[in-house]
Residue frames as qw, qx, qy, qz and C-alpha x, y, z in Angstrom:
[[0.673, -0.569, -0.092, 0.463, 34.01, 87.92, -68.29],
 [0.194, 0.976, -0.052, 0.081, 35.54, 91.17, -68.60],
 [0.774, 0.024, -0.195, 0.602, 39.30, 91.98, -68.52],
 [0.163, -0.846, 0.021, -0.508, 38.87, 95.24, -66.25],
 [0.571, -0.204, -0.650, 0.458, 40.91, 95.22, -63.58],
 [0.342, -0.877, -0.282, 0.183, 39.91, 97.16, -60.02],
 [0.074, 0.971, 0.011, 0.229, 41.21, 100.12, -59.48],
 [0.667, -0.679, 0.294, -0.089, 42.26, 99.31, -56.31],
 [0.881, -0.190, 0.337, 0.271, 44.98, 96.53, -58.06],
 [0.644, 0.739, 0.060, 0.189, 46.62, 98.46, -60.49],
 [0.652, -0.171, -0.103, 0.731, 50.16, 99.54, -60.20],
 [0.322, -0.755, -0.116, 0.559, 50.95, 102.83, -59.15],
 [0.078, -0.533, 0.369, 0.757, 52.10, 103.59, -62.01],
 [0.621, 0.338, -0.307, -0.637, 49.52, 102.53, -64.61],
 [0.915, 0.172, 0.345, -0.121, 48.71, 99.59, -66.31],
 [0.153, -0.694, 0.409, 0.572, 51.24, 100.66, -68.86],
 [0.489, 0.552, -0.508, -0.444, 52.33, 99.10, -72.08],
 [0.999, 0.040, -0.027, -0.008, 53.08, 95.41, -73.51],
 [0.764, -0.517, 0.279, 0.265, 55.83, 93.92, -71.75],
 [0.399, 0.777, -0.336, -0.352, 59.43, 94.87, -74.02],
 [0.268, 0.295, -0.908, -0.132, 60.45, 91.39, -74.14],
 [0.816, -0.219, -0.261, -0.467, 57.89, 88.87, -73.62],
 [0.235, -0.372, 0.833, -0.336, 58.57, 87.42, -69.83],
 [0.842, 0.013, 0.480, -0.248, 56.05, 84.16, -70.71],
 [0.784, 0.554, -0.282, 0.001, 58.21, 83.29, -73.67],
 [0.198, 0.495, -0.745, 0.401, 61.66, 83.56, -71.45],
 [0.775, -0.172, 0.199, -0.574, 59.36, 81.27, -68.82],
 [0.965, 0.136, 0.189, -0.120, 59.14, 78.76, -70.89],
 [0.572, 0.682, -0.429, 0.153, 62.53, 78.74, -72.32],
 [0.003, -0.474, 0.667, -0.574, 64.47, 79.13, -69.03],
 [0.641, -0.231, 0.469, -0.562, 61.52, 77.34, -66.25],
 [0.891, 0.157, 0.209, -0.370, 59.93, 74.95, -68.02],
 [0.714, 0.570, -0.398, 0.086, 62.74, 73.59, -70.72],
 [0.034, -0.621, 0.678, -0.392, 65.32, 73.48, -67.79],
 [0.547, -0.244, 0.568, -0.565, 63.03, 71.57, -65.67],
 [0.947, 0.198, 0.120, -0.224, 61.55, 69.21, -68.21],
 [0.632, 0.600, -0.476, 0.121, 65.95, 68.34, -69.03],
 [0.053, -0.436, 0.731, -0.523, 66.66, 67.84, -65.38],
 [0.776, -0.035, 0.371, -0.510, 63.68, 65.31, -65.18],
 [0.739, 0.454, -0.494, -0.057, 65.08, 63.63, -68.85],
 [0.159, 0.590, -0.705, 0.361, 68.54, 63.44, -66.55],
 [0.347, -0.341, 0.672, -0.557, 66.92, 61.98, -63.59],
 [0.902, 0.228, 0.217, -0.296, 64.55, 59.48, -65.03],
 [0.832, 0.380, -0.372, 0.154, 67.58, 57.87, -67.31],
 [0.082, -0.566, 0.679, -0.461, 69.66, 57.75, -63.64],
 [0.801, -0.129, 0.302, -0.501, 66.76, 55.48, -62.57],
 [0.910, 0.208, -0.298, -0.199, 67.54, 52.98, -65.32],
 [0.323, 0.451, -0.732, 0.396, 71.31, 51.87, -63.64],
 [0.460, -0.269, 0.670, -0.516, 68.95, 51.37, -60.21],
 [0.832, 0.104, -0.030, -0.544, 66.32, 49.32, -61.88],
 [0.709, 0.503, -0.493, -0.046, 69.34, 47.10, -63.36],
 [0.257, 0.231, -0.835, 0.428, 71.83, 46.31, -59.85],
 [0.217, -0.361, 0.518, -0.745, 69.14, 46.49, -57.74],
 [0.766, -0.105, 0.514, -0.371, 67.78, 43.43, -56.00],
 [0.445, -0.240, 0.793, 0.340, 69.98, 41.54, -58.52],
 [0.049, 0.144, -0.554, -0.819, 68.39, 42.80, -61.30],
 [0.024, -0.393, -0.889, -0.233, 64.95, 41.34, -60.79],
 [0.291, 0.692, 0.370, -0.547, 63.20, 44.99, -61.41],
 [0.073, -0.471, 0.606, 0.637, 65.13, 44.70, -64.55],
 [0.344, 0.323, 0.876, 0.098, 61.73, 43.72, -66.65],
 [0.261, 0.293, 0.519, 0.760, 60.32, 45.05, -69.71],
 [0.220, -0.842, -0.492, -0.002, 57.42, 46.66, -67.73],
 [0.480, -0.703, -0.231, 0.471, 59.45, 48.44, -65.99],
 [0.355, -0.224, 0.403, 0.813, 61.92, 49.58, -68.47],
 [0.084, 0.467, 0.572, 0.669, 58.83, 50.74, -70.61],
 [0.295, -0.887, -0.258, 0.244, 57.41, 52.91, -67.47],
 [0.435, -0.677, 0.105, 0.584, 60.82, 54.65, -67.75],
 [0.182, 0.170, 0.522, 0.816, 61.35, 54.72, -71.04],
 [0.161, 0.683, 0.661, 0.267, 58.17, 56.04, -71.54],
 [0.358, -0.867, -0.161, 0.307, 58.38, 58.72, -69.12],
 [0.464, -0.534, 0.357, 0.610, 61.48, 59.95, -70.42],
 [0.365, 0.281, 0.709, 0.534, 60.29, 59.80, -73.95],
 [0.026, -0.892, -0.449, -0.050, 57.20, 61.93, -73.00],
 [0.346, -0.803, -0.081, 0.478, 59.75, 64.62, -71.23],
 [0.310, -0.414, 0.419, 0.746, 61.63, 64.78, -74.54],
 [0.169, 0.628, 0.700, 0.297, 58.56, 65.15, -76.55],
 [0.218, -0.852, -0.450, 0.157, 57.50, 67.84, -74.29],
 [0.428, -0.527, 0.182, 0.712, 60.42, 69.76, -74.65],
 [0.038, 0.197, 0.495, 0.845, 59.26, 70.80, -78.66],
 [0.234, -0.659, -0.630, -0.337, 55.84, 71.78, -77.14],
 [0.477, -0.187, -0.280, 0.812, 57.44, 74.50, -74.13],
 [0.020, -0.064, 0.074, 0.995, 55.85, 77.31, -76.12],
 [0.275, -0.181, -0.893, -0.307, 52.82, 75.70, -75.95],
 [0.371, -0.398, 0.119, -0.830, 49.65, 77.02, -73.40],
 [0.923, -0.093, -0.262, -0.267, 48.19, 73.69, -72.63],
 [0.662, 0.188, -0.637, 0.346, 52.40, 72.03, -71.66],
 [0.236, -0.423, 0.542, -0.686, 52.18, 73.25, -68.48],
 [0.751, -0.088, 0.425, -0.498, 49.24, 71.08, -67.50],
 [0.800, 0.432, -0.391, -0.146, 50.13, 68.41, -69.63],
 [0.211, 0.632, -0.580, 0.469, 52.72, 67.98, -67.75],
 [0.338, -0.318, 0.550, -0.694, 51.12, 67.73, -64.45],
 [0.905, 0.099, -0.094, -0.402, 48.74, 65.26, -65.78],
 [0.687, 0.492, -0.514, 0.147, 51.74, 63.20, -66.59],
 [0.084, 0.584, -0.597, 0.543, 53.11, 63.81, -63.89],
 [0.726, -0.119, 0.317, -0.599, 50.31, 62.07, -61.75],
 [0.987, 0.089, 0.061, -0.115, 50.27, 59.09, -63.73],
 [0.623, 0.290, -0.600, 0.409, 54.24, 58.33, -63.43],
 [0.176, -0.371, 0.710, -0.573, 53.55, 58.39, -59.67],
 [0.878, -0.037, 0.130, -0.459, 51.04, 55.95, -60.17],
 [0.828, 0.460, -0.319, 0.035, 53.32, 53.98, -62.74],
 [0.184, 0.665, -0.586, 0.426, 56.37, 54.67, -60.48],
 [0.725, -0.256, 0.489, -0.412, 54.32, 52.66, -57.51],
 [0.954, 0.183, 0.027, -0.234, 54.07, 49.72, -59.61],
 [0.796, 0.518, -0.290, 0.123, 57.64, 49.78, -60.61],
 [0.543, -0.064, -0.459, 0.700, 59.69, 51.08, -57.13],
 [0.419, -0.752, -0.345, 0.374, 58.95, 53.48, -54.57],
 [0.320, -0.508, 0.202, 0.774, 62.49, 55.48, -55.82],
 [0.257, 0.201, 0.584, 0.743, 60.64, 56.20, -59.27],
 [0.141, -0.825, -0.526, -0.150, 57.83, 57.70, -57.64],
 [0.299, -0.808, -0.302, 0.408, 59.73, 59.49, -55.69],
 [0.258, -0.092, 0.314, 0.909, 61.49, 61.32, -58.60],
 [0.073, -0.535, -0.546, -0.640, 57.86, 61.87, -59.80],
 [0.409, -0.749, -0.517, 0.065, 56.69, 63.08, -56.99],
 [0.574, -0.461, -0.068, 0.673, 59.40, 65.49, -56.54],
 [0.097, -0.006, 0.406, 0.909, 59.67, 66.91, -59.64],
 [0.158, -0.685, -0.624, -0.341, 55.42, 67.34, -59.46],
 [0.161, -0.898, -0.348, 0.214, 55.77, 69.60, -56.83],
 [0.223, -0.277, 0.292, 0.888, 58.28, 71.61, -58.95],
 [0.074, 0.144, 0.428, 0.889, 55.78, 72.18, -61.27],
 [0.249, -0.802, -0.542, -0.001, 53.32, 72.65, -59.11],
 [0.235, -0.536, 0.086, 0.806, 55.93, 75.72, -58.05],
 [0.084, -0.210, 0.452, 0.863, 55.89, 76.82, -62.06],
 [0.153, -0.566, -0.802, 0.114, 52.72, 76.92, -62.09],
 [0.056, -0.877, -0.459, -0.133, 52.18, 79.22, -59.89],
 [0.301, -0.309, 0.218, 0.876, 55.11, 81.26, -60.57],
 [0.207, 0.112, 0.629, 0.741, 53.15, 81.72, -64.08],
 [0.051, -0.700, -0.595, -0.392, 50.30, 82.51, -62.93],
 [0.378, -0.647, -0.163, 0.642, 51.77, 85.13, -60.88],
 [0.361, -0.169, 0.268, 0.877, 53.57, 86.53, -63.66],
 [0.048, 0.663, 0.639, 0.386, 49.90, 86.49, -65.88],
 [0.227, -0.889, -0.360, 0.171, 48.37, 88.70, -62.58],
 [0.258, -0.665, -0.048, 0.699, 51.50, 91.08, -62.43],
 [0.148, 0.192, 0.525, 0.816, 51.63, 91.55, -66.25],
 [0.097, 0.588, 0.625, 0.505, 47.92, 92.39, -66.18],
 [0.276, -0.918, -0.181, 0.220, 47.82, 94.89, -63.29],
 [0.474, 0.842, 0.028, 0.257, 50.82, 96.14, -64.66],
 [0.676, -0.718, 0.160, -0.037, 53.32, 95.65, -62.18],
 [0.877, 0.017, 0.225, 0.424, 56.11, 94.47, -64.59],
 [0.233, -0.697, 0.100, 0.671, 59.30, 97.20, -64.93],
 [0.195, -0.097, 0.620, 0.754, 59.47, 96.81, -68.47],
 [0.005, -0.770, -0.638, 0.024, 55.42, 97.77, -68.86],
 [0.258, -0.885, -0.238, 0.305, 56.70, 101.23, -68.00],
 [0.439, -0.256, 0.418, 0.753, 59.93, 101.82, -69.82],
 [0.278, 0.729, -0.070, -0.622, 59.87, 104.26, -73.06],
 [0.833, 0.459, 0.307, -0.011, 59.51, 103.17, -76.27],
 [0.049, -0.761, 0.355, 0.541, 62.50, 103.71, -78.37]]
């Protein structure tokens, strides 16, 4: 597989140069890090339901090791950001704490299920950014060395 693009998709102004600040490095810093601390947040909110609700009888080690876990994984994941592979990693994950979340309440899926289609969104934000970096479509592609 070649890495020619058509004619027809290039930017108007060339393909230009490599990008002067790498925009899949700020990505992952800013998308992905944000997102995988606001899931941490929300998944240790869960643990206060698990505990009053229905007089505590969801309050069982199963459970509390679904969440912990989940929350363990998200702060793992958070040294691996710069990583090509975390993205989908992720998503995988993500799948199996909406399975796990079924087993444990309904309101833990739905945090997994929410936050999955965020990163189904960052995704394909990223793989946007790939396509405009390689047709050249990014303003800093074009700027002047100095």
């Amino acid at each position: 597989m070649s890495n020619q693009v058509p004619e027809e998709e290039i930017s108007p102004l060339g393909l230009g140069h490599a990008p002067v600040k790498d925009p899949i490095k700020s990505f992952n810093g800013m998308v992905i890090a944000s997102s995988l601390t606001m899931e941490v947040i929300t998944l240790i909110l869960a643990f206060p339901l698990l505990y009053k609700l229905y007089d505590g009888t969801l309050w069982t080690p199963f459970n509390i090791g679904v969440v912990g876990g989940l929350v363990a994984f998200h702060l793992i994941m958070l040294a691996f950001v710069s990583r090509s592979w975390a993205l989908f990693t992720i998503l995988v994950v993500q799948v199996l704490g909406i399975v796990l979340g079924l087993m444990v309440h309904w309101s833990v899926a739905a945090i997994m299920v929410v936050f999955g289609l965020e990163w189904l969104l960052a995704a394909y934000l990223r793989s946007s950014l790939v396509a405009r970096m390689k047709r050249g479509y990014l303003t800093t592609q074009h700027l002047n060395k100095s």
